[in-house]
C-alpha positions as CSV (number, residue, x, y, z in Angstrom):
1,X,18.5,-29.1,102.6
2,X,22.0,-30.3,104.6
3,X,19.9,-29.1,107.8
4,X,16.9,-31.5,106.6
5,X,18.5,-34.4,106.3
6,X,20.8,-33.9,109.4
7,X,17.3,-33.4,111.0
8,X,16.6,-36.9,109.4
9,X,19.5,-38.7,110.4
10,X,19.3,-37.0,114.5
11,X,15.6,-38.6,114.4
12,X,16.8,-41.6,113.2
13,X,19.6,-42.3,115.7
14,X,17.5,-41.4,118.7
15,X,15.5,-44.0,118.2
16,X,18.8,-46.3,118.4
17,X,19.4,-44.8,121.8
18,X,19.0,-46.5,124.9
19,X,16.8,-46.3,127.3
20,X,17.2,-43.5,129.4
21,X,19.6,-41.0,126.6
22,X,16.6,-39.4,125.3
23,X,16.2,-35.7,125.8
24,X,13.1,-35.4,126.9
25,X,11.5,-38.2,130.0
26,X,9.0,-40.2,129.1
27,X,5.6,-39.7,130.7
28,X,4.5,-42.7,132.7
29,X,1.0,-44.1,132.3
30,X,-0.2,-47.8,133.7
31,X,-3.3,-48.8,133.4
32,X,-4.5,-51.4,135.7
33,X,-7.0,-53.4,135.5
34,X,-8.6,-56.0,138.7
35,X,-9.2,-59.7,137.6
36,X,-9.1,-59.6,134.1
37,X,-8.4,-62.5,132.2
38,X,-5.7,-63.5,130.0
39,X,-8.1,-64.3,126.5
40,X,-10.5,-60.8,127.8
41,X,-9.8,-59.0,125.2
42,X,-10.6,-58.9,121.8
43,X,-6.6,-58.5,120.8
44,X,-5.9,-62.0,122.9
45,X,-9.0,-63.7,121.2
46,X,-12.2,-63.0,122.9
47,X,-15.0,-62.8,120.4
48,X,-18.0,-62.3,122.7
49,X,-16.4,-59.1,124.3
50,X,-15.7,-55.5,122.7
51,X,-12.9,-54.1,123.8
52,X,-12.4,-51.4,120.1
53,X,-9.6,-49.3,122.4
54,X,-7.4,-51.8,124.1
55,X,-7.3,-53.6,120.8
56,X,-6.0,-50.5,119.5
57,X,-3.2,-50.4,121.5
58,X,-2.1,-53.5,121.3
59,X,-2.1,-52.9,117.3
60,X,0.1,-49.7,118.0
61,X,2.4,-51.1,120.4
62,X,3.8,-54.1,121.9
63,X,1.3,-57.1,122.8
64,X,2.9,-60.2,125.4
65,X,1.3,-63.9,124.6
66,X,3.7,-64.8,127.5
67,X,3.2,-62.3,130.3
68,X,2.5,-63.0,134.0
69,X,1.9,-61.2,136.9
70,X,3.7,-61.6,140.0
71,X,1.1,-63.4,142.1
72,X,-2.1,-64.9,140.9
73,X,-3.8,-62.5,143.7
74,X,-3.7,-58.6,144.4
75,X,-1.8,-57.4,146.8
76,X,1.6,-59.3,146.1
77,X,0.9,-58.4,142.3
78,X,0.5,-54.8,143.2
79,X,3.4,-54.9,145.8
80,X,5.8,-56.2,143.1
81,X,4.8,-53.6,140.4
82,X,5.5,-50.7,142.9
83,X,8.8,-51.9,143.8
84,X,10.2,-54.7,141.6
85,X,10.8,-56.9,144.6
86,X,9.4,-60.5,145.0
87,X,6.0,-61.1,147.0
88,X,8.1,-63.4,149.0
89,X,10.6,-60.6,149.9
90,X,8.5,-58.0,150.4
91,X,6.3,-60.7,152.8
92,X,3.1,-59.8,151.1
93,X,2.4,-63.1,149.5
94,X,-1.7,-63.1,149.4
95,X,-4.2,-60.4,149.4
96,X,-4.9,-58.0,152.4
97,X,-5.7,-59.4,154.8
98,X,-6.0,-63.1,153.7
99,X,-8.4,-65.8,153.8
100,X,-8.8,-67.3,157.3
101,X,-7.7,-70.2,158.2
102,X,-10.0,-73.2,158.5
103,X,-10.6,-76.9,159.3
104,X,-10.8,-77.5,155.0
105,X,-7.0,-76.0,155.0
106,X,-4.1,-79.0,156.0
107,X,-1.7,-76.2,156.4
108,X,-1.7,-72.7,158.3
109,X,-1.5,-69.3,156.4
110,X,2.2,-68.0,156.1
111,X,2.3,-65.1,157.8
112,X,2.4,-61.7,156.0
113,X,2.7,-57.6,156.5
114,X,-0.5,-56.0,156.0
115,X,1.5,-53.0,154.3
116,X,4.6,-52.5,151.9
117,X,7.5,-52.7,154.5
118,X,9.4,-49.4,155.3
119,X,12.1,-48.4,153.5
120,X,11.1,-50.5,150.2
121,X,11.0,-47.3,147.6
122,X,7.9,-47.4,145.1
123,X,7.9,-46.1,141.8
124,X,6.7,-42.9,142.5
125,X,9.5,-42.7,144.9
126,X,12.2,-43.4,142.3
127,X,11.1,-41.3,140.1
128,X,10.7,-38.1,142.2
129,X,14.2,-37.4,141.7
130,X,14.1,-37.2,137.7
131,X,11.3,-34.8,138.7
132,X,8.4,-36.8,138.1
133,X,4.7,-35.6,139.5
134,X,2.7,-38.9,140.2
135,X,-0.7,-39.7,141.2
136,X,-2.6,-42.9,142.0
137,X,-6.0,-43.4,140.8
138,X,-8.4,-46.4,141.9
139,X,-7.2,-49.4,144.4
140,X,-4.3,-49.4,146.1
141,X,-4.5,-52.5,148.1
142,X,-0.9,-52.2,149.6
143,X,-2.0,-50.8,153.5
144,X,-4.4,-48.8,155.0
145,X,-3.9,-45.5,157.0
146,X,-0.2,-44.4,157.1
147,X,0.1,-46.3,154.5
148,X,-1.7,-45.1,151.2
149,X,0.1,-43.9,148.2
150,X,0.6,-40.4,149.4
151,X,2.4,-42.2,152.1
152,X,4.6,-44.0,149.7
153,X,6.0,-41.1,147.2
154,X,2.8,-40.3,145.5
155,X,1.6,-36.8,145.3
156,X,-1.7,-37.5,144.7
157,X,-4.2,-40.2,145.7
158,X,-7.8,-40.5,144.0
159,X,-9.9,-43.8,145.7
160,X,-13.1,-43.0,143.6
161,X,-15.9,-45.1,144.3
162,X,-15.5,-48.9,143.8
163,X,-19.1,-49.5,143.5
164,X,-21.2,-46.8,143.3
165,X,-24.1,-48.4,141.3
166,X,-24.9,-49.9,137.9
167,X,-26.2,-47.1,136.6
168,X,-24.0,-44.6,138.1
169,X,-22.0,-42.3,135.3
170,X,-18.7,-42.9,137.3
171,X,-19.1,-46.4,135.7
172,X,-20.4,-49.7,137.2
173,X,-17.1,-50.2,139.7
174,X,-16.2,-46.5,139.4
175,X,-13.9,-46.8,136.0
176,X,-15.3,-43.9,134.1
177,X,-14.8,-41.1,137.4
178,X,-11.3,-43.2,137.9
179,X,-10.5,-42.3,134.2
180,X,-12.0,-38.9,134.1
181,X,-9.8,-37.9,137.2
182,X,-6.5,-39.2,135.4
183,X,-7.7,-37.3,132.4
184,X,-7.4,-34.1,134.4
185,X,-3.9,-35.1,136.0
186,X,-2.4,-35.7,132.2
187,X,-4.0,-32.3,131.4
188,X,-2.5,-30.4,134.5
189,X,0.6,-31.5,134.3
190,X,1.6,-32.3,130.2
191,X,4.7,-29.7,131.2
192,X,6.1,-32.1,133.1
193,X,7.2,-35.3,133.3
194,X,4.2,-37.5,135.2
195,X,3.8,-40.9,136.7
196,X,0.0,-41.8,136.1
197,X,-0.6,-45.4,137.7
198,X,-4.5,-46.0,137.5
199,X,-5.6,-49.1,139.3
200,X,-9.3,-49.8,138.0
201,X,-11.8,-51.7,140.2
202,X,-13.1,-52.6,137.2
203,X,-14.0,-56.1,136.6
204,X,-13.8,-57.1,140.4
205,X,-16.9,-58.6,141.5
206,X,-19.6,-57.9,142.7
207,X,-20.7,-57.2,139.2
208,X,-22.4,-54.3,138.3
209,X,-23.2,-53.0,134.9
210,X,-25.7,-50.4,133.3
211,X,-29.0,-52.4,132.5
212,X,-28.3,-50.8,128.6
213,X,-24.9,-52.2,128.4
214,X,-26.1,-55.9,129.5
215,X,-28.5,-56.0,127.2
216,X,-26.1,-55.1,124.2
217,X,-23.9,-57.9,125.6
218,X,-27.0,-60.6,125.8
219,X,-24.9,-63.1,123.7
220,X,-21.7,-63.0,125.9
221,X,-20.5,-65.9,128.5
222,X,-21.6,-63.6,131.3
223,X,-23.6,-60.6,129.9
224,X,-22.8,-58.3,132.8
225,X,-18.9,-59.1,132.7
226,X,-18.6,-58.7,129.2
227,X,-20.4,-55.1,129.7
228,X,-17.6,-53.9,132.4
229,X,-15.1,-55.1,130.1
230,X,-16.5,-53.4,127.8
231,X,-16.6,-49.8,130.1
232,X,-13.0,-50.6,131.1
233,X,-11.9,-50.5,127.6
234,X,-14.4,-47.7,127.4
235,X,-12.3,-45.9,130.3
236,X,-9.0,-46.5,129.1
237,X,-10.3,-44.3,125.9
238,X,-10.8,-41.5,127.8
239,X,-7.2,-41.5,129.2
240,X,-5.5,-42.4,125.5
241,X,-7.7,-39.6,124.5
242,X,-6.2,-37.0,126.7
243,X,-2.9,-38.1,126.2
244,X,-3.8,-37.4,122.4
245,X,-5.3,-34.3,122.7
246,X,-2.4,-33.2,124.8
247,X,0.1,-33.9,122.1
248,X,2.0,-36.3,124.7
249,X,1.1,-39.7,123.1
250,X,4.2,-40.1,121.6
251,X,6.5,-39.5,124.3
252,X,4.5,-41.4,126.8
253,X,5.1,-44.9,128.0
254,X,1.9,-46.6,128.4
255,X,1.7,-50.1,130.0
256,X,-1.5,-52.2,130.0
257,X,-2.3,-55.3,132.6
258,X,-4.1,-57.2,134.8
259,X,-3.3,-57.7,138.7
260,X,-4.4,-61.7,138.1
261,X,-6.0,-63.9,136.2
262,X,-9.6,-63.8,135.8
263,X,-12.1,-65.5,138.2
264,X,-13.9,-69.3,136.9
265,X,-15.3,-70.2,139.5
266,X,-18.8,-68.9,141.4
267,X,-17.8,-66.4,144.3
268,X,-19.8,-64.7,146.7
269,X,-23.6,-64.5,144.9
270,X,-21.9,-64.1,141.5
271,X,-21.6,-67.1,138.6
272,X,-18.3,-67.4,136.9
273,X,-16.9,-64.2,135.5
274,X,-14.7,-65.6,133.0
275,X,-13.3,-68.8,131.4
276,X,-9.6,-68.5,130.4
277,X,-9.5,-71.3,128.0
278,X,-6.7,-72.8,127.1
279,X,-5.2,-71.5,130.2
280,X,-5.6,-73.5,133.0
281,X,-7.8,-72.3,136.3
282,X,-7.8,-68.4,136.7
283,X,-7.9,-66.3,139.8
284,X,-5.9,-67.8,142.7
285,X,-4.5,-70.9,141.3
286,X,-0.7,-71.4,140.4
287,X,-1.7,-72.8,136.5
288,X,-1.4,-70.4,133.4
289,X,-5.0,-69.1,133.9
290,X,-4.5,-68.0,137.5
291,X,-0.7,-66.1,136.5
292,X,-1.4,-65.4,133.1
293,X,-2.1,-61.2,132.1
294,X,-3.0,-59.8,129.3
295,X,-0.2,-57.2,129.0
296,X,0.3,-54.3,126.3
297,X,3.1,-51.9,126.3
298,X,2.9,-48.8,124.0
299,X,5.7,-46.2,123.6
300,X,5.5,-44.6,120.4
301,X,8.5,-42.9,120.2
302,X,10.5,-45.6,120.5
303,X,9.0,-49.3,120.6
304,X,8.2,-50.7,117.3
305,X,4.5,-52.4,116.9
306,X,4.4,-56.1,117.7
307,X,3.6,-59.0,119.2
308,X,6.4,-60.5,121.9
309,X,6.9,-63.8,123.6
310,X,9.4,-63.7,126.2
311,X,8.4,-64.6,129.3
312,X,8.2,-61.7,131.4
313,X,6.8,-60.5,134.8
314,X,4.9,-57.1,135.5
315,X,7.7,-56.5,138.5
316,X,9.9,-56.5,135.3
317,X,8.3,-52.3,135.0
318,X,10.4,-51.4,137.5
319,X,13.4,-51.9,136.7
320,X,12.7,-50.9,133.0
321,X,11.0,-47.7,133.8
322,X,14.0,-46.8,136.0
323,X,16.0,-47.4,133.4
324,X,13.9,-45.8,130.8
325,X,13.7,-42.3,133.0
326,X,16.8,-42.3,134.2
327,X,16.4,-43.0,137.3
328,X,18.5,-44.7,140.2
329,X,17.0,-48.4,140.2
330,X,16.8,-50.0,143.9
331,X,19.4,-51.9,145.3
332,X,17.5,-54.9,145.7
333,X,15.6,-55.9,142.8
334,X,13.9,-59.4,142.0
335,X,13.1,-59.0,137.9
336,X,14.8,-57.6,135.1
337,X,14.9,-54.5,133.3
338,X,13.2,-55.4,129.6
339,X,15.1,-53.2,127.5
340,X,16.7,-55.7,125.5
341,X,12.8,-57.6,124.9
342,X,11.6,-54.4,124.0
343,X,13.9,-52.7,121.4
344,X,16.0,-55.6,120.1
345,X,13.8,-58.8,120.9
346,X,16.1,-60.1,122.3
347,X,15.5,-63.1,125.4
348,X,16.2,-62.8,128.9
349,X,16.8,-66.5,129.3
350,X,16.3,-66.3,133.4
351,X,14.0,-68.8,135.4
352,X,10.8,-67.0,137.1
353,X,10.0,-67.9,140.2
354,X,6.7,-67.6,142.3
355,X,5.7,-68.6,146.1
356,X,2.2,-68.6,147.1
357,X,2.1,-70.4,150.9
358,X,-1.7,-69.9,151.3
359,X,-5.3,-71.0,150.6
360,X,-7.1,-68.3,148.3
361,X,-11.3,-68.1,148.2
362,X,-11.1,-69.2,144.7
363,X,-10.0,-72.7,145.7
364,X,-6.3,-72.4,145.3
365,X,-3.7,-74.2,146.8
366,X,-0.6,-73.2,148.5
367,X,2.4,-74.0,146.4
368,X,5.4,-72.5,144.6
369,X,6.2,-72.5,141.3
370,X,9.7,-72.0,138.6
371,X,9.4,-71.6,134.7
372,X,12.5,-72.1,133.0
373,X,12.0,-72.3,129.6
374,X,9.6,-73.8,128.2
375,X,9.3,-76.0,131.5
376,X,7.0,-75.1,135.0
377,X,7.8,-77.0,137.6
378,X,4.8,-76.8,140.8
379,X,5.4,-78.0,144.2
380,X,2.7,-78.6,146.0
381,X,3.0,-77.2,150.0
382,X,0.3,-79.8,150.8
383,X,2.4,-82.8,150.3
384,X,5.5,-82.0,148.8
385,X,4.6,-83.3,145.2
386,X,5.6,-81.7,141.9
387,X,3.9,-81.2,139.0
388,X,6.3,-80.2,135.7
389,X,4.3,-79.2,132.4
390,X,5.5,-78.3,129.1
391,X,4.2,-75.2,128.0
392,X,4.7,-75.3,124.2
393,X,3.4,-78.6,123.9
394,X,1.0,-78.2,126.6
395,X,-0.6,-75.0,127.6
396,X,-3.5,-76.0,128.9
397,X,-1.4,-78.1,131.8
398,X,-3.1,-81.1,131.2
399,X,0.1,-84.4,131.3
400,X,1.9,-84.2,133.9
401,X,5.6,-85.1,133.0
402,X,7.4,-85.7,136.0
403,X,7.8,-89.2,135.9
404,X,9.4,-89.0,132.4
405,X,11.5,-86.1,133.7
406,X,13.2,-87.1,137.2
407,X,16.0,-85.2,136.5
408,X,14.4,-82.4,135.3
409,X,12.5,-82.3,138.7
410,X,15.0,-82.6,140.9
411,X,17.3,-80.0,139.1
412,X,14.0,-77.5,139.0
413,X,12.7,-77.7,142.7
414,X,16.3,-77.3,143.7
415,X,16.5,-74.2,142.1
416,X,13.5,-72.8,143.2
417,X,14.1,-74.2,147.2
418,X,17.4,-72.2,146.5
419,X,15.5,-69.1,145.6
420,X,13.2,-69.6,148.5
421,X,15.7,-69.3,150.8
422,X,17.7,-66.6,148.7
423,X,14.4,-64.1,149.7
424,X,13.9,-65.1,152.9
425,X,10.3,-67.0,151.8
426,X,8.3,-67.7,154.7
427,X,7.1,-71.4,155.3
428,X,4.0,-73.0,156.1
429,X,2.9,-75.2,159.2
430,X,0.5,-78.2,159.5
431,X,-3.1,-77.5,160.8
432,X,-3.3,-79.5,164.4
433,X,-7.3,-79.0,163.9
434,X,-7.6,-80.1,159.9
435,X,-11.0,-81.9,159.0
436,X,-10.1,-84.2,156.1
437,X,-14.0,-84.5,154.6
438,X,-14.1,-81.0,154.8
439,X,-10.6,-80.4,152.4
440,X,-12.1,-83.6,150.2
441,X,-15.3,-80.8,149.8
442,X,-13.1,-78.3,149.0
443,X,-10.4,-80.4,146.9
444,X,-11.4,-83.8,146.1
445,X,-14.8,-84.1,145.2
446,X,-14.7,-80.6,142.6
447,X,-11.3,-80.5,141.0
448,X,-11.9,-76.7,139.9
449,X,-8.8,-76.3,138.3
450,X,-9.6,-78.5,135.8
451,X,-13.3,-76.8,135.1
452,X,-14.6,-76.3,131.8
453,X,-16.7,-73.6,130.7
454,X,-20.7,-74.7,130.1
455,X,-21.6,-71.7,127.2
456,X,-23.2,-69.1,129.6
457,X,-21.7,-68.6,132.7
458,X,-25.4,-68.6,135.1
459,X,-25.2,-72.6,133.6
460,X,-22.5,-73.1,135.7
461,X,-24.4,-72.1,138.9
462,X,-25.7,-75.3,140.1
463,X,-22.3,-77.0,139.1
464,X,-20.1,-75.4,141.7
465,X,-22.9,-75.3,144.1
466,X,-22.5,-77.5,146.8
467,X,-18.2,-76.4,146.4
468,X,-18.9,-72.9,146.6
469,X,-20.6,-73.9,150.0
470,X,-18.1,-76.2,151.0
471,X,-15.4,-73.1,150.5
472,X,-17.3,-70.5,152.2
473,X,-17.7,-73.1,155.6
474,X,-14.7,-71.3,158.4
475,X,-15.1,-73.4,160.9
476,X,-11.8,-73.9,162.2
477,X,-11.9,-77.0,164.4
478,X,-11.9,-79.9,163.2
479,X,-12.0,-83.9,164.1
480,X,-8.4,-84.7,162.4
481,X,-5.2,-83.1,163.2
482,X,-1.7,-83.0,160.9
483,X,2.1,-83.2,162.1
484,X,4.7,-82.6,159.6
485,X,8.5,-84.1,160.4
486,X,10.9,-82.3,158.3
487,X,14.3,-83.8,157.4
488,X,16.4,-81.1,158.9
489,X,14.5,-81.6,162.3
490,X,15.4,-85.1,162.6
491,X,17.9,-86.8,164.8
492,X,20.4,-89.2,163.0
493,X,22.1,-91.9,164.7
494,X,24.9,-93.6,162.3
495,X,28.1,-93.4,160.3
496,X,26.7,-92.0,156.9
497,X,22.8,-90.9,157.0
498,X,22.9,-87.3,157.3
499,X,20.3,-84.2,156.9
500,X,21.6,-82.8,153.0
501,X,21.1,-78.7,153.9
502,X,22.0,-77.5,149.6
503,X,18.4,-76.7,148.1
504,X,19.1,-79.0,145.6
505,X,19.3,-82.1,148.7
506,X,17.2,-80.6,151.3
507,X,16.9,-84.5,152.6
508,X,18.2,-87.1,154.6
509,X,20.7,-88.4,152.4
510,X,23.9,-91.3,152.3
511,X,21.4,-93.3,153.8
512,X,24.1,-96.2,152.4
513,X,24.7,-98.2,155.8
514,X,21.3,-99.7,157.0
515,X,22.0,-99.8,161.1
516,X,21.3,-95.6,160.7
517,X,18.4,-94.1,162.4
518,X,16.5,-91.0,161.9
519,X,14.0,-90.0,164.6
520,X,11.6,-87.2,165.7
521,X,10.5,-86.6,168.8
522,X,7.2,-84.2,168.7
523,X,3.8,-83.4,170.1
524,X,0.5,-84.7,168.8
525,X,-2.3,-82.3,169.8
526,X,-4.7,-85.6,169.6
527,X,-4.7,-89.5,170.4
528,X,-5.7,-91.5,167.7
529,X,-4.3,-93.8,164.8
530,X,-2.8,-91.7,162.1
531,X,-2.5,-92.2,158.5
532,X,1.3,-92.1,157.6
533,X,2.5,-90.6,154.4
534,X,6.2,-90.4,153.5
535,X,8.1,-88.0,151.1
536,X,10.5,-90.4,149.6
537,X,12.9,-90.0,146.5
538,X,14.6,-93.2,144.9
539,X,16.9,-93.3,142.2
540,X,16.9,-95.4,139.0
541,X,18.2,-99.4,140.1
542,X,17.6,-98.4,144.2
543,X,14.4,-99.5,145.3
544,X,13.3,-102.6,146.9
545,X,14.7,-101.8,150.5
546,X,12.0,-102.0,153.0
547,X,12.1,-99.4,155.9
548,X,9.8,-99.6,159.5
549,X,8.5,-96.5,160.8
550,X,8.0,-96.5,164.7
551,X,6.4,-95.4,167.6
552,X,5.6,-96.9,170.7
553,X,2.5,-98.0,170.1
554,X,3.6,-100.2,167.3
555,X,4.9,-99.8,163.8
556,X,4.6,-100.0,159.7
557,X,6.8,-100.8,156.9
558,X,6.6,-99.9,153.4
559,X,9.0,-101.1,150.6
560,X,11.3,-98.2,148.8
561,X,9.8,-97.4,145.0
562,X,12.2,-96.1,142.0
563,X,11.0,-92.1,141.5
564,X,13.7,-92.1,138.8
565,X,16.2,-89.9,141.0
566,X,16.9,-89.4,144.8
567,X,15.7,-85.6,144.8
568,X,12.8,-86.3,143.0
569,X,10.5,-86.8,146.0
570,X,6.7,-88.7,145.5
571,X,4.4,-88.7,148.3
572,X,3.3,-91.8,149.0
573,X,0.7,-93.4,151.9
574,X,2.7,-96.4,153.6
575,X,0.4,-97.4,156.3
576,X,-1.2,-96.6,159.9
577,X,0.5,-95.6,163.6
578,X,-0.9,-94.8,167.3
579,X,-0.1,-92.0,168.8
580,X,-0.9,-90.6,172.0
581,X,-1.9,-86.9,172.7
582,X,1.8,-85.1,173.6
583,X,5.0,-86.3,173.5
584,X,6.0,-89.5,170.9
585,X,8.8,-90.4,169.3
586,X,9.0,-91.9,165.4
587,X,12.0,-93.3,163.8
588,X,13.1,-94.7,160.8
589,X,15.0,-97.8,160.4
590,X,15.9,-99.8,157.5
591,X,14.7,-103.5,157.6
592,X,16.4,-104.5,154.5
593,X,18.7,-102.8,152.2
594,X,18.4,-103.8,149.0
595,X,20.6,-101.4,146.7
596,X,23.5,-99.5,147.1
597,X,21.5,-96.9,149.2
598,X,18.2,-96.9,151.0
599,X,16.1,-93.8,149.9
600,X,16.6,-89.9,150.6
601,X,13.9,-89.0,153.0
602,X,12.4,-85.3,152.8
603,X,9.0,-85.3,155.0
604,X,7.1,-87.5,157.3
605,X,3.7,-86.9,157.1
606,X,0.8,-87.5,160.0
607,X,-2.7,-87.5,159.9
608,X,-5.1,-88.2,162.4
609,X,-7.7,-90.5,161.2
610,X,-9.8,-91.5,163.8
């Protein structure tokens, strides 16, 4: 009896122990799955899709209502859950290889690497040490030749087929061969510890479902989506399965996601898979829906059932697995081990941080965005403009609150410029060939972030119409051009106006004496008269100064306006110059000061009109 309850009280204490003291490592599986949406499943509310085994694990483990993914695209999702490095660090900040760029886009692509950079470990990598086998099952998405998963630490690499027909038994996007392979890995190697990372095509369009499992989902938003879901979930069976009938369930770590949000809008010949409702957008956007993933973590041995709302990000795995296991985490790391979410509920309280500097097919703009709190702050590339939302109150996104929050701006997009430049975040240029009517299709006319859901997705069709055309048009010249003037390019002549270089100024500031001068002189690729747009911040009791702008072929004033505080910067339209094609000059000038200081000045922005 002593023995017994010795046995008792050993049991008991190793589940107080932390990560990493157990006897035994964990097994490792993930379980991946490609645009699906944050309310997909039935465990996160969806009603008109069956999802029996993913609801089951959520119900035996831990389920996040506040879980994002590191990108609202592939690639830099996927690149961060290998490595637990920012898509901004590792330079792989939209999917492979990117959409082109195009007269409807007012800025140029970032530039990326078309494969995780050398010397950046993966997963499979870190583990290999602690003795870890590892395979990777499905899309990989991180490289092409010399650079697959074998290349990158894994010992095994299983593509499958990503579409090999609706009726095909491997599944409609391959899921069931995908699963049926990872069930034989668990199998061959339950005497080991094993890193299973199984990245599903599965619900990635083009659609494609067994004519038998569309019917039985005839009442669903999109009766063919809801039947993949419904084969992924299907899929993910089999592997829990094998883990069960392998005795290993208990000591294995499994980790369910998705690499993005899901996709609502129409793309390529397909409807609108999805509606993530209350979530704002999906696929490719910077709202909720786009970032938002449905993620379940189950870990039996240790992690009591539950449901969890710290904010968290998938690259968050990496240090947590490492730290689970045992293993050596890298040196440089962008997210935080979970440990203290997972076993004592306990909050990270850290800011999360994204940067997306391109155009995605789904109608996305380039942007960058922080969450601190219960606050988002988004700064919009195009023109500078931020966007801050309160998520408890607001989760939908729908009131914008920067004007009621000036200081709250300004303290938010500093921290996040300061994080830009802390991982080396690549910038953005303006398009010399941008075709204004063409971004108005694209932007303007169809505001799909703001879509709502018709009750079948085919009824949304002839909606996004004439938009889906105006998105698929690449033709890259267009009638307009764009010139951006950055405040740390310009010249200043005076005794107190100077460029402010701390992320938190990032301006031409002590703009107190009103004889200083800041100039530019650059190139416009095209004569014309160009609409003027300034990037001006103003605090409370300031405004009233009015400031010229010119060139020589005349000039245009525009009086200051309060934004509440000097670093919160509005873009505002302030009038019309001539340029010629090549070299011109611009400067600013004060014509009258009315406050104790002009304006801080963070962008100048041209655009050719005609």
């Amino acid at each position: 009896m002593p023995r017994f309850f010795l046995g008792l009280l050993l049991a008991a204490l190793s589940c107080l122990l932390p990560l990493g003291a157990a006897e035994t490592p964990p097994n490792i599986v993930i379980l991946f799955a490609d645009d699906l949406g944050i309310n997909d499943l039935g465990c996160f509310g969806r009603k008109d899709q069956r999802t029996p085994n993913l609801d089951q694990l959520a119900a035996d483990g831990a389920r996040f209502t506040q879980a994002y993914a590191a990108a609202s695209v592939c690639s830099p999702s996927r690149a961060a859950l290998m490595t637990g490095q920012s898509p901004a660090r590792l330079k792989i900040t939209t999917f492979l290889t990117g959409r082109t760029d195009r007269s409807s886009h007012r800025l140029l692509s970032a530039p990326i690497n078309l494969h995780l950079p050398a010397g950046v470990p993966t997963l499979a990598q870190l583990l290999k040490p602690k003795g870890y086998v590892s395979a990777a099952v499905g899309k990989w998405h991180l490289g092409g030749k010399g650079h697959q998963p074998t290349d990158h630490g894994f010992d095994e690499y299983f593509l499958g087929r990503a579409n090999p027909g609706a009726e095909s038994p491997q599944g409609g996007k391959g899921e069931l061969g995908q699963a049926d392979f990872a069930a034989k890995f668990i199998a061959q190697n339950k005497a080991k510890p094993f890193l299973l990372y199984l990245a599903f095509d599965n619900p990635h369009i083009p659609l494609a479902a067994p004519a038998k499992g569309i019917a039985a989902n005839a009442q669903s938003f999109h009766p063919t989506y809801a039947a993949l879901v419904e084969s992924l979930d299907a899929a993910c069976g089999r592997v829990l399965k094998a883990l069960d009938e392998n005795g290993l369930a208990r000591n294995t770590l499994v980790v369910f996601a998705s690499d993005n949000g899901g996709v609502h809008i129409s793309e390529l010949k397909e409807s609108p898979a999805t509606y993530n409702a209350p979530s704002r957008a999906g696929k490719g956007y910077l709202y909720e829906g786009g970032l938002r993933t449905p993620l379940i973590i189950r870990y039996p041995a240790r992690l009591a059932p539950g449901v969890i709302a710290e904010p968290v990000v998938l690259g968050d795995l990496v240090p947590t697995i490492c730290a689970l296991t045992g293993a050596t985490a890298p040196q440089v790391l962008d997210f935080q081990d979970l440990s203290p979410v997972l076993f004592d509920r306990k909050p990270l309280a850290r800011p999360l941080y994204w940067h997306q500097p391109h155009y995605m097919n789904q109608g996305g703009r380039p942007g960058g965005v922080i969450r601190e709190g219960d606050w988002k702050l988004i700064e919009r590339y195009e023109d500078g403009g931020l966007e801050l939302f309160d998520l408890v109150k607001d989760p939908g996104e729908k009131t914008d609150l920067a004007g009621a929050e000036p200081a709250r701006v300004a303290a938010m997009r500093g921290k996040l410029e300061a994080w830009r430049r802390s991982v080396g975040a690549e910038g953005m240029k303006a398009n010399p060939d941008f075709d204004r009517a063409a971004w108005e299709a694209c932007f303007v006319k169809t505001d799909a972030t703001r879509l709502a859901a018709l009750p079948t997705s085919e009824a949304m069709r002839p909606v996004l119409a004439e938009w889906r055309k105006a998105m698929d048009d690449a033709t890259k010249a267009g009638p307009n051009a764009l010139i951006h003037l950055e405040a740390r390019d310009a010249k200043v002549r005076g005794a107190k106006l100077k460029y402010e270089e701390p992320p938190q100024k990032d301006t031409l500031g002590f703009w107190v004496n009103a004889d200083d001068t800041a100039s530019w002189t650059f190139t416009a690729p095209k004569a014309g008269v160009y609409r003027v747009t300034v990037l001006q911040g103003c605090g409370k009791g300031n405004g009233g100064s009015v400031v010229a702008l010119d060139v020589a072929g005349g000039s245009c004033e525009f009086t200051v306006e309060e934004t509440g505080h000097f670093q919160r910067f509005v873009p505002r339209e302030v009038g019309r110059l001539t340029l010629t094609a090549g070299e011109n000059t611009l400067t600013v000038r004060p014509v009258k000061k009315a406050k104790a200081a002009v304006m801080d000045l963070r962008r100048v922005i041209l655009e050719r009109v005609e």
